[in-house]
MDAnalysis code that builds the backbone (N, CA, C; Angstrom):
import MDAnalysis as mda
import numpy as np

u = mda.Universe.empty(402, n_residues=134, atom_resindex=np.repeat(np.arange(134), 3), trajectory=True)
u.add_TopologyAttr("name", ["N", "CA", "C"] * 134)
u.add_TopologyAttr("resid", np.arange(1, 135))
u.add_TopologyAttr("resname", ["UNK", "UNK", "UNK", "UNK", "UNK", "UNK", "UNK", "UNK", "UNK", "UNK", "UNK", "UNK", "UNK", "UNK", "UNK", "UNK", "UNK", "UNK", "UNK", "UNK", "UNK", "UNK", "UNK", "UNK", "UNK", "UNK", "UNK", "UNK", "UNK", "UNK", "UNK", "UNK", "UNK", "UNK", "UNK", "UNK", "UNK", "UNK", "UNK", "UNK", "UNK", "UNK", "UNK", "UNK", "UNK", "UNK", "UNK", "UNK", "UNK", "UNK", "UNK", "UNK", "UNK", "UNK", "UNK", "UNK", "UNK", "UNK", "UNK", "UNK", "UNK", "UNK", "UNK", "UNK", "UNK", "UNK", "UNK", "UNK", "UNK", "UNK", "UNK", "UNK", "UNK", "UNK", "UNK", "UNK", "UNK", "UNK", "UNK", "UNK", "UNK", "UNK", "UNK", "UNK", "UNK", "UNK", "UNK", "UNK", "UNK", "UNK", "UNK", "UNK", "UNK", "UNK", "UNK", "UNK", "UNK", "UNK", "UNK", "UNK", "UNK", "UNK", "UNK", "UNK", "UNK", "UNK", "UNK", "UNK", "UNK", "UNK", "UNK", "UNK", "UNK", "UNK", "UNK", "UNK", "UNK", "UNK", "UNK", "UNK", "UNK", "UNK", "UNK", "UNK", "UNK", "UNK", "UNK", "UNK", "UNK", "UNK", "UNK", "UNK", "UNK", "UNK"])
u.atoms.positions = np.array([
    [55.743, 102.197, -33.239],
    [55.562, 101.360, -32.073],
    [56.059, 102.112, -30.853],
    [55.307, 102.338, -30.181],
    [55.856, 102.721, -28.469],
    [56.093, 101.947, -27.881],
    [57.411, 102.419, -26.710],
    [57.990, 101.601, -25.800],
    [58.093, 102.051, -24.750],
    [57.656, 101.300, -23.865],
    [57.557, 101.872, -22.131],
    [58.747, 102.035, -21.767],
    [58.834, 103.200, -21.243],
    [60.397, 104.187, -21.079],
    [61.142, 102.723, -19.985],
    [60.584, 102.128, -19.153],
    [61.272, 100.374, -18.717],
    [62.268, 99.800, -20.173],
    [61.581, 99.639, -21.092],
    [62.064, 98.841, -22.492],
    [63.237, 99.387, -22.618],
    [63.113, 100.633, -22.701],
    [63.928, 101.497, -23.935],
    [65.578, 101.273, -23.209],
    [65.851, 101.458, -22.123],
    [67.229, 101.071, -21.799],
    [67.489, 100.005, -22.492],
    [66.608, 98.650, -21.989],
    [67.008, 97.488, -22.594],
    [67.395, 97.526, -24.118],
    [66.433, 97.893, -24.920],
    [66.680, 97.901, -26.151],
    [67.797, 98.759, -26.804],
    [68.209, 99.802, -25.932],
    [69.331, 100.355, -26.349],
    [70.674, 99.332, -26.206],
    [70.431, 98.323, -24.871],
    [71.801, 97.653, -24.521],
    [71.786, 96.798, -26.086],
    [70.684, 96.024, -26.092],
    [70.487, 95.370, -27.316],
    [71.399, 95.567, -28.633],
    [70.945, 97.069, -28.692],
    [71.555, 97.873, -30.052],
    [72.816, 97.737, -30.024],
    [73.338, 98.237, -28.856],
    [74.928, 98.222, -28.353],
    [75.855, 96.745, -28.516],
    [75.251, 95.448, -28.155],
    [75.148, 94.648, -28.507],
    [75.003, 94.099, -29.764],
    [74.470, 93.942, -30.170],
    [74.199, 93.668, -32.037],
    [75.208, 95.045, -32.832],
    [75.295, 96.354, -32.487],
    [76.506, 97.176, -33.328],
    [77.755, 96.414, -33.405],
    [78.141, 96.920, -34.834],
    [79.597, 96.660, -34.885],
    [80.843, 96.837, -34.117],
    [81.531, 96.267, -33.989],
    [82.684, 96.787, -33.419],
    [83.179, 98.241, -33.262],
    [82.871, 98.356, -32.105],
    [83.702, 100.264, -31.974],
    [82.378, 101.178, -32.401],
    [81.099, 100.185, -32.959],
    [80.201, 101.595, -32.615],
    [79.500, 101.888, -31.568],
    [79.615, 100.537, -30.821],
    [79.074, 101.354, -29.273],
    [79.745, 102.032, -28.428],
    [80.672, 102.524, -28.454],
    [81.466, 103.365, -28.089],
    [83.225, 102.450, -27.381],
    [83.723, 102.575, -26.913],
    [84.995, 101.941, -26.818],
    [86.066, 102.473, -28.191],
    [87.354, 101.920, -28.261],
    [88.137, 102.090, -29.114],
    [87.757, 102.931, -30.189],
    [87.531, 102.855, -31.034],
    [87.564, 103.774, -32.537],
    [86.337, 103.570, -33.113],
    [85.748, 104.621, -32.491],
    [84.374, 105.039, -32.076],
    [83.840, 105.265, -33.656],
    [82.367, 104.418, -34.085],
    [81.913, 104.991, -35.215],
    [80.802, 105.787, -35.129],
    [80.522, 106.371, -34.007],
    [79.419, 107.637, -33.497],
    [80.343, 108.719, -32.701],
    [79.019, 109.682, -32.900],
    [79.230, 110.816, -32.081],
    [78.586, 111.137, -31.001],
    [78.750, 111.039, -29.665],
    [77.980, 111.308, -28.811],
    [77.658, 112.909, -28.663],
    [76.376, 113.195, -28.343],
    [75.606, 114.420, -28.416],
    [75.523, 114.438, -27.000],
    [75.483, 113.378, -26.129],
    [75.323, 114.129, -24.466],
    [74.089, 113.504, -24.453],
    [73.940, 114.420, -22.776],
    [72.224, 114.173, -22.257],
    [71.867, 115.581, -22.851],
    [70.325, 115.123, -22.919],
    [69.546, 116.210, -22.943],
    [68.639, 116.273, -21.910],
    [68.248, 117.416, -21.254],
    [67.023, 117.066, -19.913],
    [66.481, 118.791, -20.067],
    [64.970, 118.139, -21.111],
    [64.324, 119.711, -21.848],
    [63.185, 119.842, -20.367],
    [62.542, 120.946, -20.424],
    [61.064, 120.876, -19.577],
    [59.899, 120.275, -20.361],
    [58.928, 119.693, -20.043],
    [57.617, 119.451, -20.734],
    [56.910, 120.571, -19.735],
    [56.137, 121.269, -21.104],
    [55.572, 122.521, -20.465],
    [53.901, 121.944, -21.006],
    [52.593, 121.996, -19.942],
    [51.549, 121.728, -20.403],
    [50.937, 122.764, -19.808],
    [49.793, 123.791, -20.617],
    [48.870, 124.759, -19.828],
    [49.909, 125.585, -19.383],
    [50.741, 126.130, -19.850],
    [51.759, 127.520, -18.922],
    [52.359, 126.799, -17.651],
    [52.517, 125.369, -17.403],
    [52.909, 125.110, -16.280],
    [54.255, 123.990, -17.003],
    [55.095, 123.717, -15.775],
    [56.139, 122.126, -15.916],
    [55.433, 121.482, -15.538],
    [55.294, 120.330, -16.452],
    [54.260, 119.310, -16.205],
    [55.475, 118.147, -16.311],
    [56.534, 118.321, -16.399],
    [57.385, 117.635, -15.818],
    [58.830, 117.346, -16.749],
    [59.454, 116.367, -17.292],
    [60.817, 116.424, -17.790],
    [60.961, 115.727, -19.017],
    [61.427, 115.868, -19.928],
    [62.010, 114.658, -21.129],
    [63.920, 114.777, -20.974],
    [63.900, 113.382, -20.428],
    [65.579, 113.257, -20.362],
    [66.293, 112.565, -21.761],
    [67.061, 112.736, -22.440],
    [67.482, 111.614, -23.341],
    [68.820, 111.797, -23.635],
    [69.584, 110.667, -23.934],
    [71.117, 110.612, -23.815],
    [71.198, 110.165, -25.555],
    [71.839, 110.736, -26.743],
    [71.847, 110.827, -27.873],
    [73.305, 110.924, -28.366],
    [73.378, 110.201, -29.341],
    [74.540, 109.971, -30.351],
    [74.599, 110.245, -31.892],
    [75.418, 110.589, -32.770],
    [74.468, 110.456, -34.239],
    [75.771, 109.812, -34.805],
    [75.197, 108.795, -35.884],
    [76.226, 108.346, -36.871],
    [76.310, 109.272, -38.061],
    [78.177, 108.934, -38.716],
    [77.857, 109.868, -39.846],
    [77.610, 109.001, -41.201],
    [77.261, 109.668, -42.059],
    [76.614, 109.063, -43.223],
    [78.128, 108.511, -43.902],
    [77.684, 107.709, -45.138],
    [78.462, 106.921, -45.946],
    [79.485, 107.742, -46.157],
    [80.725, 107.455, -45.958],
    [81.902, 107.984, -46.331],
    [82.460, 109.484, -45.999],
    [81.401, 109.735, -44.587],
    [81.657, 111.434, -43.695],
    [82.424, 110.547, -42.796],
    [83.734, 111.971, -42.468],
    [84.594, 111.686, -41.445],
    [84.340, 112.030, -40.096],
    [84.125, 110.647, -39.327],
    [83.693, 110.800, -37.772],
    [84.468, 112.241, -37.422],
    [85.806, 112.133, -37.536],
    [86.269, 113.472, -36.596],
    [85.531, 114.555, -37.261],
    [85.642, 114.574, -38.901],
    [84.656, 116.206, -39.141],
    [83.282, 116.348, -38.465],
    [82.799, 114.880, -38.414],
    [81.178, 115.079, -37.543],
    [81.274, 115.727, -36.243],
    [82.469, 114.898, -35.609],
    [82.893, 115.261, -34.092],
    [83.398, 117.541, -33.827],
    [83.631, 117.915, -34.885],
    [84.021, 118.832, -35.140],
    [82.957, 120.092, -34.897],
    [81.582, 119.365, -35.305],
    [80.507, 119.707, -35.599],
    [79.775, 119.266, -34.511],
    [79.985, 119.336, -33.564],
    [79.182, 118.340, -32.485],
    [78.774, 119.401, -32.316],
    [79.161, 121.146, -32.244],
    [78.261, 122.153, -31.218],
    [77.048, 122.416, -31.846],
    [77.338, 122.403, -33.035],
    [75.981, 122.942, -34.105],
    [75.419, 121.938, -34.148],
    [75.220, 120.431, -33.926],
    [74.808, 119.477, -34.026],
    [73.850, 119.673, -32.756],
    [74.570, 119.415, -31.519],
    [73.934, 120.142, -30.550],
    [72.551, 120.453, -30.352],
    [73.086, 121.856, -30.519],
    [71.939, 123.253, -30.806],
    [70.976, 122.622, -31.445],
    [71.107, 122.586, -32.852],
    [69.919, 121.546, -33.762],
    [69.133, 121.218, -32.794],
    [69.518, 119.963, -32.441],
    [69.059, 118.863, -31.837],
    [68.444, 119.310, -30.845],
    [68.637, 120.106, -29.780],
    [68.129, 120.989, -28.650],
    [67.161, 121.752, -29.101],
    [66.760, 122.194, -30.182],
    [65.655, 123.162, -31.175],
    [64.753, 122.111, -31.176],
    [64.949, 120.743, -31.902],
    [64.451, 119.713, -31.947],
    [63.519, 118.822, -30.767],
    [64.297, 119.259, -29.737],
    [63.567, 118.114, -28.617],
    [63.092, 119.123, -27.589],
    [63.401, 120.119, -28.150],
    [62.677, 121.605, -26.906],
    [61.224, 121.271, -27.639],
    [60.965, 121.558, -28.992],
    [59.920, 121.725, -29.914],
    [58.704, 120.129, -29.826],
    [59.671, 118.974, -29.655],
    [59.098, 117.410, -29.432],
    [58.204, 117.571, -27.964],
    [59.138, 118.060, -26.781],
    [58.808, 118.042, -25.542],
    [57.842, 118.615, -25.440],
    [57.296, 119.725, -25.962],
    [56.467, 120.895, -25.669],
    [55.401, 120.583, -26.524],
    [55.322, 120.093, -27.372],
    [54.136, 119.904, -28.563],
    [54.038, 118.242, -28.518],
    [54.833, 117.154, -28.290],
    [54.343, 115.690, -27.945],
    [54.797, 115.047, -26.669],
    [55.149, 115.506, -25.871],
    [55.619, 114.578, -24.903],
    [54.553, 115.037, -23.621],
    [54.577, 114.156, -22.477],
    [54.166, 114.039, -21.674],
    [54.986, 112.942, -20.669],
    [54.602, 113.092, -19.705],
    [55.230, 112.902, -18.307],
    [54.410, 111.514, -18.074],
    [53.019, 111.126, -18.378],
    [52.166, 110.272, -18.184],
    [51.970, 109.489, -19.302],
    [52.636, 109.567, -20.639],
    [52.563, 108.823, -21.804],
    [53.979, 107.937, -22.621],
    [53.911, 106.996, -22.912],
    [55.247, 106.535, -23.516],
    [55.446, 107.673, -24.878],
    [56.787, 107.734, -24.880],
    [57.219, 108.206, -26.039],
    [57.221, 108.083, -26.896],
    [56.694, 108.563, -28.278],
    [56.318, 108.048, -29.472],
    [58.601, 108.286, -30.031],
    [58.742, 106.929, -29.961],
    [60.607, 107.232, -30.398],
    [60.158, 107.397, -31.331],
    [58.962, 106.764, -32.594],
    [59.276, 106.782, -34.062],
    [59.707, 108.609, -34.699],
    [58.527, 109.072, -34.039],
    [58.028, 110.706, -34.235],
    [59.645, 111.380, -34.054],
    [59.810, 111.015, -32.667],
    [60.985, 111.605, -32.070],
    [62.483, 111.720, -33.118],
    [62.413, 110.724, -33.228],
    [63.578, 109.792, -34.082],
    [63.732, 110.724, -35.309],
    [62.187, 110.920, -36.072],
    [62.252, 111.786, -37.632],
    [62.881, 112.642, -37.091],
    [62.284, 113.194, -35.821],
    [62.472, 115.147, -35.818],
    [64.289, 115.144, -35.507],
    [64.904, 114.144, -34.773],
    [66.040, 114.451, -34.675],
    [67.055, 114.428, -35.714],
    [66.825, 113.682, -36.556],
    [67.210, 113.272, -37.927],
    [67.074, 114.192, -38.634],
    [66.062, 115.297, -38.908],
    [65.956, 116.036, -39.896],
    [66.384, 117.249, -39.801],
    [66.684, 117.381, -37.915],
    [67.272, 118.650, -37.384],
    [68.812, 118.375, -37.782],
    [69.238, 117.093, -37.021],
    [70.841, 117.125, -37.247],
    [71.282, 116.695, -38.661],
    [70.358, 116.528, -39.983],
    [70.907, 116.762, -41.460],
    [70.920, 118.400, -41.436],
    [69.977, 119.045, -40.886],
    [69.710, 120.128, -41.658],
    [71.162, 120.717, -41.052],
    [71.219, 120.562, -39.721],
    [72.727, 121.532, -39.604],
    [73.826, 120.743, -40.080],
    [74.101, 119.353, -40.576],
    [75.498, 119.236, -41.018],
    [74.839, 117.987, -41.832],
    [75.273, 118.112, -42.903],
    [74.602, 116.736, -43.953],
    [75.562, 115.454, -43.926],
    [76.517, 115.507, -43.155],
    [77.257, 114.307, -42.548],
    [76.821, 113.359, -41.738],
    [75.739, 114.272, -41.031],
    [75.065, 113.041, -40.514],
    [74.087, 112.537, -40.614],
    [73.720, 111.338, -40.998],
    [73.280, 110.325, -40.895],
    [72.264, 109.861, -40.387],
    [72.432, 109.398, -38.857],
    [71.133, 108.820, -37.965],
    [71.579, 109.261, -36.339],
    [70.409, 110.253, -35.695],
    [70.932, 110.645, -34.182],
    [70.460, 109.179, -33.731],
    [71.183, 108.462, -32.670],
    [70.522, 107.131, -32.013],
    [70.059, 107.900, -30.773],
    [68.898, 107.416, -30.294],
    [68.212, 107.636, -28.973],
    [69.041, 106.667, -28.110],
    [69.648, 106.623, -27.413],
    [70.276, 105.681, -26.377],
    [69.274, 105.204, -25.319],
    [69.036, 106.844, -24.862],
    [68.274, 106.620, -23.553],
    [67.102, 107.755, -23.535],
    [65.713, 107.406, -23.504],
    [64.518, 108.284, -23.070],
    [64.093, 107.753, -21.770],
    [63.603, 108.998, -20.988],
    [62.939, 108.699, -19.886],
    [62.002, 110.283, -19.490],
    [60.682, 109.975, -19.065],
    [60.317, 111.314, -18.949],
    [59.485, 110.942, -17.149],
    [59.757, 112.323, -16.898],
    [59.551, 112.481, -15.142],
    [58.968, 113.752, -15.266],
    [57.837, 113.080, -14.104],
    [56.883, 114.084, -13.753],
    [57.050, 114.973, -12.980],
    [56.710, 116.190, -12.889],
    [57.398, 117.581, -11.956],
    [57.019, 117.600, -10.403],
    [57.686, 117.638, -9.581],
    [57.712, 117.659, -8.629],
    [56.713, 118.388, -7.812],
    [55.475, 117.813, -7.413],
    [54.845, 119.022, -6.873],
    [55.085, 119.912, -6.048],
    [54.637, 121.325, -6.228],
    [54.683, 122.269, -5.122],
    [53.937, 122.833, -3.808],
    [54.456, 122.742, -2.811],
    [54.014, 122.626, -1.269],
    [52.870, 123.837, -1.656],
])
């Protein structure tokens, strides 16, 4: 299901909302925040404009948040391999984001570098079109 990059904040507050205690972040945090990401969307040899997204990952059954947290750089990287590769081969500046697609590829990047984790959450997508040039 796609969601018009409008939705997707909302539905993140949602998530944040309905999580357990301490996993939306506050007190004794049961995620890891990964940061923003803000890749280029490259179409035809040109910037055809931006994919922004603000990302977290939980760790799997019985992995220790701090060892995940430990692992945040290689987690990272992954993940940046991941949404360089999404941006450039599915995204667009003029299309909603397919999160489902998105969602696998981040998931399978951040098992492959640390099998602690679990599920990256998309917090926040938004993609912007490149600024034209004079």
């Amino acid at each position: 299901m796609r969601l018009s990059t409008a939705r997707l904040p909302a539905a993140a507050a949602l998530l944040a909302l309905a999580a357990p205690a301490g996993a939306a972040g506050g007190g004794s945090s049961e995620v890891v925040s990964l940061g923003t990401f803000n890749v280029p969307i490259i179409d035809g040899g040109r910037v055809d404009g931006s994919l922004q997204l603000e990302l977290a990952v939980t760790p799997a059954d019985r992995a220790d948040v701090q060892k995940l947290g430990a692992a945040q750089p290689a987690l990272r990287a992954a993940v940046l391999g991941a949404v360089l590769d999404f941006a450039q081969l599915r995204a667009s500046p003029r299309v909603a984001v397919d999160a489902d697609a998105l969602s696998q590829a981040l998931d399978a990047a951040a098992r492959a570098a640390d099998p602690a984790a679990a599920h990256v959450l998309i917090l926040e997508v938004r993609t912007r079109s490149a600024s034209p040039t004079p």
